[in-house]
N, C-alpha and C positions, 0 to 999 in steps of 0.2 A: 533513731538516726545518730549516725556518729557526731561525733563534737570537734571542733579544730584543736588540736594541741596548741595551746596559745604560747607555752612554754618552749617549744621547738622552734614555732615560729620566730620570737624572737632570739634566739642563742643558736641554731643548726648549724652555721658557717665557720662557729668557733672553733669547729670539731675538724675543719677542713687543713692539711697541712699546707695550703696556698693559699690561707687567710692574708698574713699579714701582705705577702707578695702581691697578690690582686688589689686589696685594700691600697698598698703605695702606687703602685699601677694606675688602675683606676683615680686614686687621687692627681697623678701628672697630666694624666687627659683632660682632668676637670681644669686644673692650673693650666696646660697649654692652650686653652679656649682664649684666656690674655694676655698668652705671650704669640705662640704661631698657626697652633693648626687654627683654622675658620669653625665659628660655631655649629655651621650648618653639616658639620663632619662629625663632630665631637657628640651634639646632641643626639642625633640618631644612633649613631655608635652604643652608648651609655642606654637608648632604650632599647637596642635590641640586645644588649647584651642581659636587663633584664628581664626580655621574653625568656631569653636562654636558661634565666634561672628559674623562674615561672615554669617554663616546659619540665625541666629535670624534676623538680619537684612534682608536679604532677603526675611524674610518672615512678615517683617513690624516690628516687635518683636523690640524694641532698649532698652532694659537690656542687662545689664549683668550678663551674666551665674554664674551661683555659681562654686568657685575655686575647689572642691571636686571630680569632675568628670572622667571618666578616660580618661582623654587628653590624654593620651602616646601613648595609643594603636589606636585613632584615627591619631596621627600627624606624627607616624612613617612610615607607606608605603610612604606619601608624602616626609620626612626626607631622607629615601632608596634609591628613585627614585634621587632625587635631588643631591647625594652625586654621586650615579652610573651614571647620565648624564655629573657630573661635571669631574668624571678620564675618561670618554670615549672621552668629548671634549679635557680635559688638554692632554690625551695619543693621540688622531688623532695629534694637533695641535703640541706635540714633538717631531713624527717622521717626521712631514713636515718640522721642522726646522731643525730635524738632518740630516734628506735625505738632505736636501737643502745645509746642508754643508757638504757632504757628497761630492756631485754631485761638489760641489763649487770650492772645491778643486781636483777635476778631471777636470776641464776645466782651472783652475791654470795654470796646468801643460802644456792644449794645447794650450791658451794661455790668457793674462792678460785681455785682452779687453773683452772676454766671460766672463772670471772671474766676473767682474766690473759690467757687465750687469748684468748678472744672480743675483749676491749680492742684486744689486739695485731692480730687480724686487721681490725678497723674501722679503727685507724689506717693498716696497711698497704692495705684500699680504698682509702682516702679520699686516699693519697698516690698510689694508680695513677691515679686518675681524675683527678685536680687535674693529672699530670703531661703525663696524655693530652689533657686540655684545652689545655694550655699548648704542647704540641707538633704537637695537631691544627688545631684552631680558629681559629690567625692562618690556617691556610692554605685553612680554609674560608670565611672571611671574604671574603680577595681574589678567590678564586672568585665568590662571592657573589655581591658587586658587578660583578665583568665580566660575571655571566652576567644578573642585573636590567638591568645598562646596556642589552645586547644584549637582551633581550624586555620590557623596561619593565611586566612582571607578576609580581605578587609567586607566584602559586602556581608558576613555575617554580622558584622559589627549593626547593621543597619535590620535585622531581623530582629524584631521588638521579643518574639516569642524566643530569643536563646536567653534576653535576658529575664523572662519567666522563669525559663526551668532553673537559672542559676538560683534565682532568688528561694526558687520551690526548694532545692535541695539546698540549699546552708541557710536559709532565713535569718538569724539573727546572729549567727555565727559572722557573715558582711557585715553589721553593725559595729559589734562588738569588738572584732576585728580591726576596724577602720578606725574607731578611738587608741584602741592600743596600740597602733603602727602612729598615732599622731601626737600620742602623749610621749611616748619613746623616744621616735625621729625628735622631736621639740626639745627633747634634754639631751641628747646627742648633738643638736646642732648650738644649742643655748654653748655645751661644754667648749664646743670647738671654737665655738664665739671667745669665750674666757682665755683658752688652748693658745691665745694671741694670734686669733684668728685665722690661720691659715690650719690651723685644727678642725675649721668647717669642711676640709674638703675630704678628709675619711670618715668624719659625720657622714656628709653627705651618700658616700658610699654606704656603710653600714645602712642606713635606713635604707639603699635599694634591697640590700639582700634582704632586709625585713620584712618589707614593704613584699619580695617574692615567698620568702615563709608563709606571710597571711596569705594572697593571691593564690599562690599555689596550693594549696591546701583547696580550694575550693572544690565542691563537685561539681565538674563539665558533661554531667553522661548524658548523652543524647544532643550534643549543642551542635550543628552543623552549621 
């Protein structure tokens, strides 16, 4: 099985003669989110502009797309979905905790030792699930997006079997992957932190196009 160029992924954009141009680009759109344009323009914009880079890559293509395009109305079904999965989790997960004290304190009442249990096992859920989140979820994410880029429909995203085949064909290349895009972006955005912080916002840039390096790189054959 082929192996991701880890080395491409992160460096391919350097190579581009509208680095720096898209990089200051893109950094004013992120800065105009707190001066004029509306977040809800900006944010979409910025993801579909990385399906765009996501897509070129996949198809071998490593430019980058010209800034002018209409990203918005590509990156917002994905933007929709992502905001509507996140209050359907946050809303399950706060009636578990309010049921949970709920019930908690009805057994209070019958007596302390039920109480004590029950507590202790809500807290230990609620630390499996938060820890399962945090260890599963980046790496369905990146899925995600390689497998939207590749069918440009969101109800694929909901086909558990596309993200099989992705997992089949790169296995631990996703993994591996997803550290090196976090260890990178993290010293990128640390710098622009120091950069007197308005150096965060071509941080911020730079780890898209990385973040599209690993992703795109991914095998999608067969993902409908």
């Amino acid at each position: 099985m082929e192996t991701m160029d880890y080395s491409k992924a992160l460096t391919w954009y350097t190579k581009d003669a509208k680095f720096w141009p898209t990089v200051l680009t893109l950094s004013l759109y992120i800065l105009s989110c707190f001066l004029f344009l509306p977040i809800f323009y900006v944010v979409p914009y910025m993801t579909g502009y990385l399906l765009a880079l996501i897509r070129n890559i996949q198809k071998g293509d490593y430019t980058l797309p010209d800034v002018t395009g209409n990203y918005w109305k590509d990156g917002l079904p994905l933007i929709l979905l992502t905001f509507a999965l996140s209050m359907i989790v946050g809303l399950l997960f706060s009636i578990v905790m309010f049921g949970g004290a709920i019930l908690g304190g009805i057994l209070a009442e019958v007596s302390s030792s039920y109480q004590l249990v029950f507590s202790l096992g809500i807290q230990l859920l609620s630390l499996l699930v938060q820890t399962l989140t945090s260890l599963v979820l980046p790496f369905v994410y990146f899925m995600a997006y390689a497998i939207y880029a590749k069918t440009n429909t969101i109800s694929s995203l909901f086909e558990i079997e596309n993200y099989k085949k992705v997992w089949q064909q790169n296995t631990w290349s996703i993994v591996v992957g997803y550290f090196i895009f976090m260890a990178v972006s993290s010293a990128l955005s640390f710098a622009g932190f120091v950069a007197c912080c308005i150096g965060i916002l071509p941080a911020a840039v730079v780890s898209q196009f990385i973040m599209a390096g690993v992703v795109g790189q991914y095998k999608v054959e067969n993902v409908s």
